[in-house]
C-alpha positions as CSV (number, residue, x, y, z in Angstrom):
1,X,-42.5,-30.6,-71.5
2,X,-41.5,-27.6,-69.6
3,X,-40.7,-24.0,-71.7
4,X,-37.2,-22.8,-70.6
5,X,-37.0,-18.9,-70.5
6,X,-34.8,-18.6,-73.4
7,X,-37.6,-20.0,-75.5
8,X,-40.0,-17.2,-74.7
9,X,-37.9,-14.3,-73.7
10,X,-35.4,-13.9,-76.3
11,X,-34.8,-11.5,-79.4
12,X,-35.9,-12.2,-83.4
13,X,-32.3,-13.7,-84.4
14,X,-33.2,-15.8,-80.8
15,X,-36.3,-17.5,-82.7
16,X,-34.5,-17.8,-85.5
17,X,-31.6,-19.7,-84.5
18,X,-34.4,-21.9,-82.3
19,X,-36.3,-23.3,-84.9
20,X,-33.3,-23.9,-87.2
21,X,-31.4,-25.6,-84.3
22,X,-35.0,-27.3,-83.9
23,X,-35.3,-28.3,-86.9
24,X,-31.6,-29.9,-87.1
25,X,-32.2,-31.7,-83.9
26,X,-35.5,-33.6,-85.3
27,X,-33.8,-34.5,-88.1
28,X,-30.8,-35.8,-85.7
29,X,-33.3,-37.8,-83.8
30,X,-35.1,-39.0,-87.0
31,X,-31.6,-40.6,-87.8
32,X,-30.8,-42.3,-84.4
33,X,-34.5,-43.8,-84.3
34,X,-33.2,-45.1,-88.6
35,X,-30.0,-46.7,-86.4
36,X,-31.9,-48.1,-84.0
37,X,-33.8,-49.7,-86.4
38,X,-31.5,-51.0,-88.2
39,X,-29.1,-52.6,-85.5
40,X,-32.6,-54.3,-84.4
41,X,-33.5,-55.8,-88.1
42,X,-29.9,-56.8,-87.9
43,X,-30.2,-58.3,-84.5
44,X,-33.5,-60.2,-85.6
45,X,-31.8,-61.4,-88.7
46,X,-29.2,-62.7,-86.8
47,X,-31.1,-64.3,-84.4
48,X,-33.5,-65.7,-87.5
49,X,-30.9,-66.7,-90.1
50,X,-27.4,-66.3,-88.3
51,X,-26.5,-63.5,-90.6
52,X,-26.1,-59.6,-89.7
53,X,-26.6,-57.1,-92.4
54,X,-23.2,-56.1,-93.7
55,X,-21.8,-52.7,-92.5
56,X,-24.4,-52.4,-89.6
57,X,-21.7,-50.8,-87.3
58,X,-20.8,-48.9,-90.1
59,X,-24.1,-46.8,-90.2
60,X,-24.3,-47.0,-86.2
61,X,-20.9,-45.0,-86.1
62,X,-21.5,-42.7,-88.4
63,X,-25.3,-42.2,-87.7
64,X,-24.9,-41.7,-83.6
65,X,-22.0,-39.2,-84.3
66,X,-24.2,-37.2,-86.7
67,X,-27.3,-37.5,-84.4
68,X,-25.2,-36.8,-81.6
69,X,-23.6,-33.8,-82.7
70,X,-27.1,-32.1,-84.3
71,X,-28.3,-32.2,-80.7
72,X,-25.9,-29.5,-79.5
73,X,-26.7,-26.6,-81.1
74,X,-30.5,-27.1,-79.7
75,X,-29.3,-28.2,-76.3
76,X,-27.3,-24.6,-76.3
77,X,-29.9,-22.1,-78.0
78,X,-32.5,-23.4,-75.4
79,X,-30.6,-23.3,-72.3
80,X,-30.9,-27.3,-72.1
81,X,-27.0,-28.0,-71.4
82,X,-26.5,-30.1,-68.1
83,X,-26.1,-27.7,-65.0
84,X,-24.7,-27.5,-62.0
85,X,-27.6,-26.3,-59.8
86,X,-26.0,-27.3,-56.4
87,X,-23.8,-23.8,-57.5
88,X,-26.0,-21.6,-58.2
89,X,-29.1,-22.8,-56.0
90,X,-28.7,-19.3,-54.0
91,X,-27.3,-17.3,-56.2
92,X,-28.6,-13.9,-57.1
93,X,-30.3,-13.3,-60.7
94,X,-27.1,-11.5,-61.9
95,X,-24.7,-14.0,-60.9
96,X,-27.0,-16.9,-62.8
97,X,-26.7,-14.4,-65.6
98,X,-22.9,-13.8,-65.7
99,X,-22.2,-17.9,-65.2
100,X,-24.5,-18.0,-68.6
101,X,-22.9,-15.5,-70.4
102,X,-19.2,-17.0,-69.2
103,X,-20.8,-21.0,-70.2
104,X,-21.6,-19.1,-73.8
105,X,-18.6,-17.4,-74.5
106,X,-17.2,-21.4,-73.6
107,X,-19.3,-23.0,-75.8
108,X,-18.6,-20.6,-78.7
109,X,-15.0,-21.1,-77.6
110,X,-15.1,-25.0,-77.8
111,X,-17.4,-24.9,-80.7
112,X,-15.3,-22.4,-83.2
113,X,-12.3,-24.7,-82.1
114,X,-14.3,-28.4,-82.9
115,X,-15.1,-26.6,-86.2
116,X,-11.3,-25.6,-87.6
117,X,-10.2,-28.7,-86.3
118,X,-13.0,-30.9,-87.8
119,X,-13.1,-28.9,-91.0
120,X,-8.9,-29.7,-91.4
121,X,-10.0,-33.7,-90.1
122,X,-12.5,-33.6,-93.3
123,X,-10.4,-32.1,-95.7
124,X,-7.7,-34.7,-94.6
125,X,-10.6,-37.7,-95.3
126,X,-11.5,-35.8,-98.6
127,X,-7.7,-35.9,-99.4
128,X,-7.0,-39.5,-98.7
129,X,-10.8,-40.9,-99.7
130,X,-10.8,-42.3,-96.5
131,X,-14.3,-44.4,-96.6
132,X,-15.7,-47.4,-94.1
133,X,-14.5,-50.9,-94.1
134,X,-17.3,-52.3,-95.5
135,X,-19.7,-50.6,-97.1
136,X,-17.3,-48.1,-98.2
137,X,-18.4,-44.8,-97.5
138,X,-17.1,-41.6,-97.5
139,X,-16.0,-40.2,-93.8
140,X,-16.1,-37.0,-95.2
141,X,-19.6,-36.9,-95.2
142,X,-20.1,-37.4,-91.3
143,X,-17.5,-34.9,-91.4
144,X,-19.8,-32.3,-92.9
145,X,-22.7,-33.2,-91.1
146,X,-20.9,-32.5,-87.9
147,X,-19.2,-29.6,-89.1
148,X,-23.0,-27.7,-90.1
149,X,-24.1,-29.2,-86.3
150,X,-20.8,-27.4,-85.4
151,X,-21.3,-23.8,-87.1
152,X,-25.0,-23.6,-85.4
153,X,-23.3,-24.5,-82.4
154,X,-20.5,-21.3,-82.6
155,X,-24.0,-19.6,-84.0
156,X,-25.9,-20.6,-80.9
157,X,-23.3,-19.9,-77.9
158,X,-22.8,-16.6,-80.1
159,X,-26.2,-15.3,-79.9
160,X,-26.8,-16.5,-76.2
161,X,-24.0,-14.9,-75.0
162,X,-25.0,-11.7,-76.7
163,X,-28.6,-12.1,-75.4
164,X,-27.0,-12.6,-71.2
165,X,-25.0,-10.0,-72.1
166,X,-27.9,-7.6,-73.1
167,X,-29.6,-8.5,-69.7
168,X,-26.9,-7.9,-67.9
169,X,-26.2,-4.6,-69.2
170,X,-30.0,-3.5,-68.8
171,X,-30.7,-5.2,-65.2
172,X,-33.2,-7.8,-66.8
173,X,-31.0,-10.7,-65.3
């Protein structure tokens, strides 16, 4: 596993938001590797005794968003978001800088949005005790999931964009 330069060069809040972000992302890949086991005890029970477990689908769609979503904030704090190199192969320092800081203030941008709108979508599900088919639970609980993944996410893109900002300012680009 390669060491990106945002996880040894950055500031005290940097280190902070990195092992929280850290920590949340485990815990989101905890809960995908829980799907995936279920949806294959499902699939052998099928296979065994024709029968599925009730509301499998139900803890796939709601698990993979939650998983999904705790990835981000990591995948931004880190500097692990998909890139396109083939741009910025000869590029100078500054410019690789300014493109970062630009990609942060986006990410904050998109993130702050995906978190008023969410927050409204879960008080909405709250409202109406909107729940699952089958199994019968609560959307409003992968709603707050998403929405914490969400705020570390606005966190995230906030403190990267103040931390390219910094090294643009003081020529450490």
């Amino acid at each position: 596993m390669t060491v990106s330069a945002y996880q040894t060069n950055g500031t005290r809040l940097h280190s902070l938001v990195l092992r929280i972000t850290t920590v949340w992302a485990i815990l989101g890949g905890f809960l995908l590797l829980a799907v995936v086991a279920i949806n294959v005890a499902s699939v052998i029970r099928a296979a065994t005794v024709s029968k599925t477990f009730s509301g499998d689908f139900e803890l796939t769609e709601v698990g993979v968003a939650i998983a999904a979503f705790s990835f981000l904030p990591y995948c931004q704090i880190a500097g692990h978001n998909v890139t396109a190199d083939i741009f910025t192969a000869r590029a100078s320092r500054f410019w690789i800088s300014l493109f970062a800081f630009v990609s942060a203030l986006v990410a904050f941008g998109f993130g702050s949005l995906l978190l008023w709108r969410t927050w409204l979508g879960m008080i909405d599900m709250a409202t109406y005790d909107s729940t699952t088919a089958i199994l019968q639970i609560p959307l409003a609980w992968g709603f707050g999931a998403c929405l914490f993944s969400l705020g570390l996410l606005a966190v995230a893109a906030a403190v990267t964009a103040r931390e390219e900002f910094l090294k643009m300012m003081r020529g450490r680009y």
